[in-house]
N, C-alpha and C positions, 0 to 999 in steps of 0.2 A: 380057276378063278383068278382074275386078275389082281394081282394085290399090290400097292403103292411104299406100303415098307419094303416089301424083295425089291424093287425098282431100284427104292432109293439105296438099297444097299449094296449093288449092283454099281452105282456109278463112283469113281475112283475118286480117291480122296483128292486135295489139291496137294503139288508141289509146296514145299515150304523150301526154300533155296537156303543156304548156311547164314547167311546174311540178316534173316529173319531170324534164328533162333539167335537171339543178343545174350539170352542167360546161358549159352556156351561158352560164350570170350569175352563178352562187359565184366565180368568177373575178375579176369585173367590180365584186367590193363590195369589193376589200379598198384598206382604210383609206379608206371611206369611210363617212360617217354616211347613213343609211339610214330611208327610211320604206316604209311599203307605205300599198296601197288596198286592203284587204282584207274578206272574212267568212266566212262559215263555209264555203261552197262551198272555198274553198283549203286543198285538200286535197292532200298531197304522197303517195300511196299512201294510207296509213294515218296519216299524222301532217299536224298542221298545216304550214303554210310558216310563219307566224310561231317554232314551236319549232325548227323545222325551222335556221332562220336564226339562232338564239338559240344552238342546238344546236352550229352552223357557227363559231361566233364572230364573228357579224356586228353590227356596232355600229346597233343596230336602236334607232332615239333617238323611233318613233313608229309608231303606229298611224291610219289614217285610217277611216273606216267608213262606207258606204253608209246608203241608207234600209234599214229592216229592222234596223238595229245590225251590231255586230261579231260576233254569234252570231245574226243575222238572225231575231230570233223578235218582232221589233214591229213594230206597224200596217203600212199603207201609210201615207205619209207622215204618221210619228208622228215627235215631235218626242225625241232620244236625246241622253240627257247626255255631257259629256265624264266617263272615267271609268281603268279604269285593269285591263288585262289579271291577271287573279290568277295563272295559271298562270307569268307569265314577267316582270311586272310592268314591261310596257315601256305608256307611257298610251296612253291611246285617245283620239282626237281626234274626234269627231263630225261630220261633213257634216250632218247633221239635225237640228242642236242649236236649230232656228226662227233662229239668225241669215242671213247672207248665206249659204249653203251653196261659198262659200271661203274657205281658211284665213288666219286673219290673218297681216300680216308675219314676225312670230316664228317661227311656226310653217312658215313656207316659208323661213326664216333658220335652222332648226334641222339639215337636212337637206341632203345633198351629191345623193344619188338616188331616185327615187320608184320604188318597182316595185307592178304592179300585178296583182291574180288574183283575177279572181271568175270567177263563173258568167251569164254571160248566154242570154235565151231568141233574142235576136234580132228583137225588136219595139220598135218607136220610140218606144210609151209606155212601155217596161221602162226603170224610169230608173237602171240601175247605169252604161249607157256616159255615161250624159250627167253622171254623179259624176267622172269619168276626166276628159273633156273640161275639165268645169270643172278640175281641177288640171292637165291638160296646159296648159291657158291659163294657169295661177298659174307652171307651173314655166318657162314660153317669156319671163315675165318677171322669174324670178329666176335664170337661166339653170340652171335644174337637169335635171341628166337623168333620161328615164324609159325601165322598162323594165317590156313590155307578156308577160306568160307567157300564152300564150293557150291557149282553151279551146274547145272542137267547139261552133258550135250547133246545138240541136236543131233548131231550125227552118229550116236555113242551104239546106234542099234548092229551097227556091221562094223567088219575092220576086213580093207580092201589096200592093193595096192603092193608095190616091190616094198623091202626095206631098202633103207638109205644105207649106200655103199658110203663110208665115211670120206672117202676119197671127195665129195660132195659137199660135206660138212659146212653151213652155212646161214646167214641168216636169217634162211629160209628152210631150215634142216637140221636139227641139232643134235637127234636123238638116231638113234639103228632101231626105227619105228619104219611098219607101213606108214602108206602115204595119208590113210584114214584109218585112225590107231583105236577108237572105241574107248576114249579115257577120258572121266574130268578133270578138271586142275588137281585136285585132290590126290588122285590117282597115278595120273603124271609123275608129279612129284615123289610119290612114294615110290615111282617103279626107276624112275633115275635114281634116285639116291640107293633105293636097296639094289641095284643094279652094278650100283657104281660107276653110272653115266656122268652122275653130278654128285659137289662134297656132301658129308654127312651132318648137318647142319639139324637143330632141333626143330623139326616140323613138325604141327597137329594140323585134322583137319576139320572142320566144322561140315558133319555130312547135312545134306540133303535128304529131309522125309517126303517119303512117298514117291521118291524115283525108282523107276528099273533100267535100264540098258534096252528093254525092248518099249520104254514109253517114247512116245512123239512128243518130243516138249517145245509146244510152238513160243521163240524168242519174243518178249514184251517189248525189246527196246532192240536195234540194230546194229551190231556188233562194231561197225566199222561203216565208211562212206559207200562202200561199191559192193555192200551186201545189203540191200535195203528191205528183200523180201525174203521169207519161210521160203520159198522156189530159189534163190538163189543161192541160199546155202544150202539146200540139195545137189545144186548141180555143182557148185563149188568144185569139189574133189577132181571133176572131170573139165569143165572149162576150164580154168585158173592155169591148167598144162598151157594154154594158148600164148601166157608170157612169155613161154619161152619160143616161143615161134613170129613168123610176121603176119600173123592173125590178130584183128582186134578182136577181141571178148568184149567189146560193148563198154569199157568204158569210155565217158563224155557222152551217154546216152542214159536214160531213165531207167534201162535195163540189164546194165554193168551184169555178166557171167549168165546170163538167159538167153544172148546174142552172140553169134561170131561172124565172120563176115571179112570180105578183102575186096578193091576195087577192083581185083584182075580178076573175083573169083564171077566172070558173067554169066549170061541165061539163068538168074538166080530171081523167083519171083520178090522174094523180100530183100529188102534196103534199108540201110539208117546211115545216118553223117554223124560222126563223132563230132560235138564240139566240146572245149573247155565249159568246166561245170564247176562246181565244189566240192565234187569228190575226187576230181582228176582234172590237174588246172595245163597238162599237157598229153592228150590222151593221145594214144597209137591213131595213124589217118586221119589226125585231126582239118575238118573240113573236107574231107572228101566222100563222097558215097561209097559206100561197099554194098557187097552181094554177098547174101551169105544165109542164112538158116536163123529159123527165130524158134525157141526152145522153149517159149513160155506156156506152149498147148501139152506139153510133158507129162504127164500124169504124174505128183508125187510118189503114188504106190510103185509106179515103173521105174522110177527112180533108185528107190528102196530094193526092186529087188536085184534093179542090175551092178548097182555099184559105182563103179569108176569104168565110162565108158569112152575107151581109147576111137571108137567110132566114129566123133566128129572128129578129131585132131587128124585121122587117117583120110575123111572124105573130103576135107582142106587141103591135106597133102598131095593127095591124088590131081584135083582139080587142079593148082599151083601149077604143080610139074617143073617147080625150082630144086628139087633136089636136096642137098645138102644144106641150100640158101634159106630152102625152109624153115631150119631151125636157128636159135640162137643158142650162146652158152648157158643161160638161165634154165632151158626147160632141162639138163642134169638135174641141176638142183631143187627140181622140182618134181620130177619122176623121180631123183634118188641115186640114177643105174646108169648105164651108157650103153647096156644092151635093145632096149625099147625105142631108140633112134633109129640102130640098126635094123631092126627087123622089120621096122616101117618102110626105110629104107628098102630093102631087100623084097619088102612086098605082101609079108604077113596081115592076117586080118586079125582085127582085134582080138576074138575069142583065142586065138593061139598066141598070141603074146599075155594076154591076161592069164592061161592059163601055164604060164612060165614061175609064176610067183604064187601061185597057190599053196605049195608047200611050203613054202615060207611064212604066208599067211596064218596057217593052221597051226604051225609050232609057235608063231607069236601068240598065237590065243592061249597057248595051255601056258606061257611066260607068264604073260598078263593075269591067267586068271589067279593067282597070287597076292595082286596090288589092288583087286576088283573091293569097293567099299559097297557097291548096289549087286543084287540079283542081276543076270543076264536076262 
């Protein structure tokens, strides 16, 4: 018999992100001066956490801001002034402002607690956890506390990819993580510092009800300018190698890491012309046509099961037939290794160079599963 109670009890509860549960840490602010690491991803329902806390009567004496800005709509590592919230008129401090990307003494002297809430994909060039890091180290020396509201990653269902030979170390790289580590901020955090990748600073974190590691948690808001779809931070892990090579990945186009593409690469049925846009105001081949593969027919599930797939970067290569020229110094530090050029080089197909870093893989999971705050 068909019954509409089993149904209903069958369908999964909703995400509550750290952000929402406010009787975690509204508590924990009072009479104390206050900063966040925040951008636009920190979203409390419907309204910012910054108003949010403003709203609360929280003595909110700073804003910190990622790459992307504090309303995330600049470059990739574009350099963002210090500036000053209109809405609530509390400053913005900039991490990106091209100086040291940590805050001078004053600015870690202004401040009793750090909280922090963004949106991460869960990849080790995505550099919002390594903006956290850096202030988790600022606040382990001026003894400030932090507190981490954490947020589902999309990506958190695998963990794919070499780790990062430190030799690499960058920032775009910070941690001796795969390249898709399976971790939220939360997490992160606690596996650097009990690691002793990063100082020992007083961290809590505001988990996440109703997440697991094997949930799909499709993004409300868009992480960054040149991630704008659920498909493009799937394929993320696997295009984004293309920076480091003279392949465009589509940025200056509507489908930034769903496209790759070169004007030498011909006999290619599909094409696109990068031009300046506002998520990328100097994209690779800008103005020219390329030939290249379009990625947006992908099936998510295929996605999922294959991973990080060296396949496009290898069928670029081949066609190319530049060689060496292929690549730039960026894609080390974005594989991590300096073995994975080579073997491209040399002629390997992806399945055997991916299956070079499996071992490694597999011992970082039983590391991790330690710092895990949700079920697998």
């Amino acid at each position: 018999m068909f019954c509409l109670s089993c149904q209903a009890q069958e369908q999964p509860k909703p995400i509550k992100v750290g952000a929402e549960r406010t009787e975690e840490y509204l508590p924990n602010l009072a009479q104390k001066r206050v900063a966040v690491l925040a951008n636009h991803t920190a979203m409390v329902g419907e309204q910012h956490l910054v108003d949010l806390l403003v709203e609360q009567g929280v003595n909110l004496v700073g804003i910190f801001s990622p790459e992307h800005g504090f309303r995330g709509g600049a470059d990739a590592g574009e350099h963002v002034k210090n500036s000053v919230d209109e809405k609530t008129g509390v400053p913005i401090w900039s991490l990106y402002d091209g100086n040291a990307k940590r805050p001078s003494d004053d600015k870690m002297q202004a401040f009793d607690c750090l909280i922090v809430d963004m949106q991460d994909v869960g990849l080790r060039f995505y550099t919002y956890y390594i903006s956290m890091l850096r202030l988790i180290d600022a606040c382990a020396d001026f003894g400030r506390s932090v507190i981490i509201l954490d947020r589902p990653n999309p990506n958190g269902h695998y963990v794919d990819g070499p780790i990062l030979d430190m030799r690499y170390k960058s920032g775009v790289g910070w941690l001796p993580i795969p390249v898709v580590h399976g971790l939220t901020m939360g997490e992160i955090a606690l596996m650097a510092i009990g690691e002793g990748w990063a100082k020992s600073a007083e961290v809590s974190v505001v988990r996440c009800r109703n997440y697991t590691h094997s949930t799909h948690y499709t993004l409300p808001i868009a992480p960054s300018p040149n991630l704008p779809t659920q498909h493009s931070i799937y394929l993320y892990p696997s295009t984004c190698l293309f920076e480091g090579t003279v392949v465009s990945m589509g940025r200056g186009t509507e489908s930034p890491f769903e496209i790759y593409g070169h004007p030498d690469m011909k006999g290619r049925e599909f094409s696109f012309t990068p031009m300046p846009n506002a998520g990328s105001k100097t994209p690779p081949h800008s103005g020219k046509r390329c030939y290249g593969e379009d990625l947006r027919g992908v099936a998510d599930e295929a996605i999922w099961r294959e991973g990080i797939n060296l396949g496009y970067i290898i069928d670029a290569y081949n066609d190319l037939g530049l060689g060496e020229a292929f690549f730039k110094p960026m894609f080390e530090k974005l594989i991590g290794v300096d073995w994975v050029r080579r073997m491209i080089i040399e002629g390997y197909d992806a399945e055997a160079i991916e299956a070079r870093w499996r071992e490694d893989v597999e011992a970082f999971k039983v590391l991790r599963r330690e710092y895990l705050l949700y079920d697998e």
